[in-house]
matplotlib code that plots the C-alpha trace (Angstrom):
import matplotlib.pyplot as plt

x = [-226.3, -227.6, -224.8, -222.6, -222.4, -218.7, -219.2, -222.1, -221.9, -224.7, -224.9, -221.5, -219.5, -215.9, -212.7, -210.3, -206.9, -204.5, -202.9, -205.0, -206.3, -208.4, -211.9, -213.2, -210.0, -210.9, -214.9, -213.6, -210.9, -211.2, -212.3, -215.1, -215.4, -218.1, -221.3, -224.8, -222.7, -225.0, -223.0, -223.3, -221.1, -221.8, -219.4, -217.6, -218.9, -216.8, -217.9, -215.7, -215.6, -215.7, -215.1, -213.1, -209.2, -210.2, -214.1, -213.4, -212.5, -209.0, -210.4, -213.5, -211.1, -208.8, -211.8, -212.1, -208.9, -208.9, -206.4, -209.0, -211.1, -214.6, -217.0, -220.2, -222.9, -221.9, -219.8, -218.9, -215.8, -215.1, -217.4, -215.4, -217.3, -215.5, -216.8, -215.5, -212.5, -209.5, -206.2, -204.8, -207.2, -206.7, -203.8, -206.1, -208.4, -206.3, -205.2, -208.9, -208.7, -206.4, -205.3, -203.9, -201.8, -201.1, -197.6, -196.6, -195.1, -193.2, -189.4, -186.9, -184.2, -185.8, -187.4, -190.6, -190.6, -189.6, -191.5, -194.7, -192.6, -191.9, -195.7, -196.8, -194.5, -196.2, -199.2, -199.0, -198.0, -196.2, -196.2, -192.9, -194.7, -197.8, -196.3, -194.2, -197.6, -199.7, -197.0, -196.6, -200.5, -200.6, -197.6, -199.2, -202.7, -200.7, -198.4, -195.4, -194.5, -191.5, -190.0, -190.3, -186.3, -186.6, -185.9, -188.6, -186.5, -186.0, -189.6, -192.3, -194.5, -196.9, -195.0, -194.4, -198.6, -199.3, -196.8, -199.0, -201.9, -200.6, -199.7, -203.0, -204.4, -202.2, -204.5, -207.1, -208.9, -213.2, -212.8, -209.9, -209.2, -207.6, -206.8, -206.5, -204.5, -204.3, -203.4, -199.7, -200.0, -200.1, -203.5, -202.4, -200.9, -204.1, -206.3, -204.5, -204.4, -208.2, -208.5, -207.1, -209.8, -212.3, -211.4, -210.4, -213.9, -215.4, -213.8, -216.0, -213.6, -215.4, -213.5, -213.9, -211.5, -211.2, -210.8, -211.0, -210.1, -213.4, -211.8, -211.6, -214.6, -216.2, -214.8, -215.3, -219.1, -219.7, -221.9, -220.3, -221.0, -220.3, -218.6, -219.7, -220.1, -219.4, -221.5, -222.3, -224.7, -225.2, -224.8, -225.6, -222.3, -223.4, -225.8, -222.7, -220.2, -222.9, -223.6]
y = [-118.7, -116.4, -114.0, -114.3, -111.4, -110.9, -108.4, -107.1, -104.0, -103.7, -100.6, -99.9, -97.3, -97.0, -96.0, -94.1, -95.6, -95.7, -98.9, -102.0, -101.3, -103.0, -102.2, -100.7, -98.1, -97.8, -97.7, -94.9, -92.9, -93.9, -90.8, -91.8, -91.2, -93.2, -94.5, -95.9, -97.7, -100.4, -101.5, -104.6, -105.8, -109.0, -111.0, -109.4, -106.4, -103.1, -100.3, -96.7, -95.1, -91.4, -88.6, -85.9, -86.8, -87.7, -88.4, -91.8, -94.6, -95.5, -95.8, -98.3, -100.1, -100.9, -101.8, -104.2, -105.6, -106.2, -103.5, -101.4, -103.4, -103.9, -102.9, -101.5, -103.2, -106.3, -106.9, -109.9, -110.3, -113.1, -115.2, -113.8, -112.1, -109.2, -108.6, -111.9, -111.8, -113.3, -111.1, -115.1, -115.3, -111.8, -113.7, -116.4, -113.6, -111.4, -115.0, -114.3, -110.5, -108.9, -105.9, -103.1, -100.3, -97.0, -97.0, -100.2, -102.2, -104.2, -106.0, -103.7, -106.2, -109.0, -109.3, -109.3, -113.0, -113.2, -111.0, -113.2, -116.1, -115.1, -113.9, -117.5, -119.3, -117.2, -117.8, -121.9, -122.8, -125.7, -127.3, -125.7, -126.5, -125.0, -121.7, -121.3, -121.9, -119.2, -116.9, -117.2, -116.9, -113.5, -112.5, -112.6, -111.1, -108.2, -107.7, -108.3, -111.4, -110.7, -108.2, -111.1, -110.9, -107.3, -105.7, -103.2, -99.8, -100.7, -101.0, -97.7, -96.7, -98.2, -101.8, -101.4, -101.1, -104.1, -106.1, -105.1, -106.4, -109.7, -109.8, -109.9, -112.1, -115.1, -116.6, -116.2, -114.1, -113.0, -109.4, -107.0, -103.9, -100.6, -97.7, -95.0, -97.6, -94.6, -91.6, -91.5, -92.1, -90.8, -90.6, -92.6, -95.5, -94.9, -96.1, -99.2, -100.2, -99.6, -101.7, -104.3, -103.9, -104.0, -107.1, -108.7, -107.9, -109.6, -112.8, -112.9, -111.2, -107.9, -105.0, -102.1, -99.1, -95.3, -93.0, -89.3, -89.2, -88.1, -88.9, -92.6, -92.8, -91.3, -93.7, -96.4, -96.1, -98.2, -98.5, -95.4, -95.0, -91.2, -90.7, -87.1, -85.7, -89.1, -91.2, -92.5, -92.5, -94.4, -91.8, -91.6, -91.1, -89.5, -87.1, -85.6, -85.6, -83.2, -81.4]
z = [-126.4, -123.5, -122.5, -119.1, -117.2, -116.0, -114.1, -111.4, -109.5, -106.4, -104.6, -104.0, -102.7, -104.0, -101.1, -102.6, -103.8, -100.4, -98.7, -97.9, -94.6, -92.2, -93.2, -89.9, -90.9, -94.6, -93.4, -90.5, -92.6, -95.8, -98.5, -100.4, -104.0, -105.5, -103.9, -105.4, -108.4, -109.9, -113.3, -114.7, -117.7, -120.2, -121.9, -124.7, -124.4, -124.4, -122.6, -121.8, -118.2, -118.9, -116.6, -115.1, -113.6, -110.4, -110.8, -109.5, -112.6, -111.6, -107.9, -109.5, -111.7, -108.5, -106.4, -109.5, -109.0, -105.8, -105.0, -103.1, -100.7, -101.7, -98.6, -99.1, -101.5, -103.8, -106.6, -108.4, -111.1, -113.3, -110.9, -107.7, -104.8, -104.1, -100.6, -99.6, -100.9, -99.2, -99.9, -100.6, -103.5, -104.9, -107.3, -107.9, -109.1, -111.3, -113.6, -114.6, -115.8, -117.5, -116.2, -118.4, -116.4, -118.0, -117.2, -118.1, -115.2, -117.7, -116.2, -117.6, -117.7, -119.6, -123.4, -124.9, -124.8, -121.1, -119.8, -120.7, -120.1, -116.4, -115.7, -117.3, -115.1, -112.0, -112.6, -112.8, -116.3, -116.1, -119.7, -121.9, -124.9, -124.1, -122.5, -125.6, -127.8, -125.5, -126.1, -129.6, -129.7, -128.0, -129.3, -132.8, -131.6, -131.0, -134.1, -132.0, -133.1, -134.4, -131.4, -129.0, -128.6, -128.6, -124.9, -123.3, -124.1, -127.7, -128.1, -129.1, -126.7, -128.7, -129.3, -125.0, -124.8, -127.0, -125.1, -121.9, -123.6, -124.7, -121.0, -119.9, -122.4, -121.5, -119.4, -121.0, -119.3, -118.7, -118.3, -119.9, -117.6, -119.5, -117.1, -120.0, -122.6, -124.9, -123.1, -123.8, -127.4, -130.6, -132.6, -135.1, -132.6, -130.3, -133.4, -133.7, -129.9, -129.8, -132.9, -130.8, -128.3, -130.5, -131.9, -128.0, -127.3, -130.5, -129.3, -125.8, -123.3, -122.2, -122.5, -119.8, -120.0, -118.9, -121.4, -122.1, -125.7, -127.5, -130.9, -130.4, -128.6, -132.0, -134.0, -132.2, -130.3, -127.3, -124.4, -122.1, -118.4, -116.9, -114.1, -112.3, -108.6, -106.6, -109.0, -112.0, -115.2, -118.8, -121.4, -125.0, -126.3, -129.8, -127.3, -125.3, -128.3, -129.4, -126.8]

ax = plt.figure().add_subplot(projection="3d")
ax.plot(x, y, z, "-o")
ax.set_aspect("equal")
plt.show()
């Protein structure tokens, strides 16, 4: 079966991260970070954003998500024009990626199980039965089947990232977005949460995260793109671990 490409990048130039602003504001004062990006991503696939702090993934990663305003060249998500995106859609949008933050942004005050529970009921689930199922399915993806009674703070920092990532699987999303998944955790807790990935991309959702951790990326070779000087490059990963 010819592969779906979930994500296409056309000439674009990337704002940086500030409030959503009119674009003649963003176009007038906005900093620009990236420009020239032509990426394209197929379905399952997992591919790393390397680079500097600062070179520009977060900012790509929001422009993703719709948090940034797309407004120079083209770029389609998960079959959503991103340059003619309506801020009513951007929800509409995001129950068709996953998104994957760094620092959590998980509801202090309720448990594993309600925190899916609540973001399930957001997003249109209806059915109790078949929220209940999707949650157990994710829920067990992720090894956490049997904290779902367990409340955020009683959970590791790994446990609190897997929850995160059985958050953005429940709706089964095209495209999985990681802004550095790994970075506040331990080598050994790292391995396992990129084991995860590996196997969330074998089963068709593509998997695009930033990442400056060398020692997973040798373990677990992928299709890297660099990000350097305001724009970006393919790289043979085994080349520059050398280097």
């Amino acid at each position: 079966m010819e592969q779906k490409k979930v994500i296409r990048l056309k000439d674009v130039a990337v704002y940086h991260a500030g409030e959503y602003r009119s674009e003649k504001a963003m176009l007038r004062e906005g900093e620009m970070v990236l420009s020239d990006i032509n990426i394209e991503v197929e379905r399952g696939e997992l591919v790393y954003l390397i680079g500097r702090v600062g070179s520009g993934k977060s900012s790509l990663l929001k422009t993703l998500y719709a948090e940034v305003p797309l407004l120079v060249g083209r770029g389609m998500i998960a079959g959503f024009d991103l340059r003619r995106l309506r801020r009513k859609d951007i929800p509409y949008l995001r129950r068709r990626i996953g998104i994957v933050f760094q620092d959590y942004q998980l509801l202090t005050d309720r448990n594993v199980f309600m925190n899916l529970y609540y973001v399930m009921k957001a997003t249109g689930w209806k059915r109790e039965s078949e929220i209940r199922e999707r949650i157990d399915e994710v829920l067990s993806l992720v090894d956490l089947s049997a904290k779902s009674y367990k409340m955020p703070f009683e959970l590791s920092g790994g446990e609190q990232q897997r929850l995160v990532i059985a958050r953005a699987l429940l709706n089964h999303p095209e495209v999985l977005l990681a802004d550095e998944p790994t970075g506040n955790l331990d080598p050994v807790t790292a391995d396992g949460i990129m084991q995860l990935f590996v196997r969330i991309a074998a089963g068709g959702c593509a998997v695009v995260m930033s990442t400056h951790n060398t020692a997973l990326i040798e373990n677990y070779p992928a299709r890297a793109i660099l990000f350097a000087q305001g724009h970006t490059k393919e790289v043979d990963l085994k080349a520059k671990l050398e280097e």
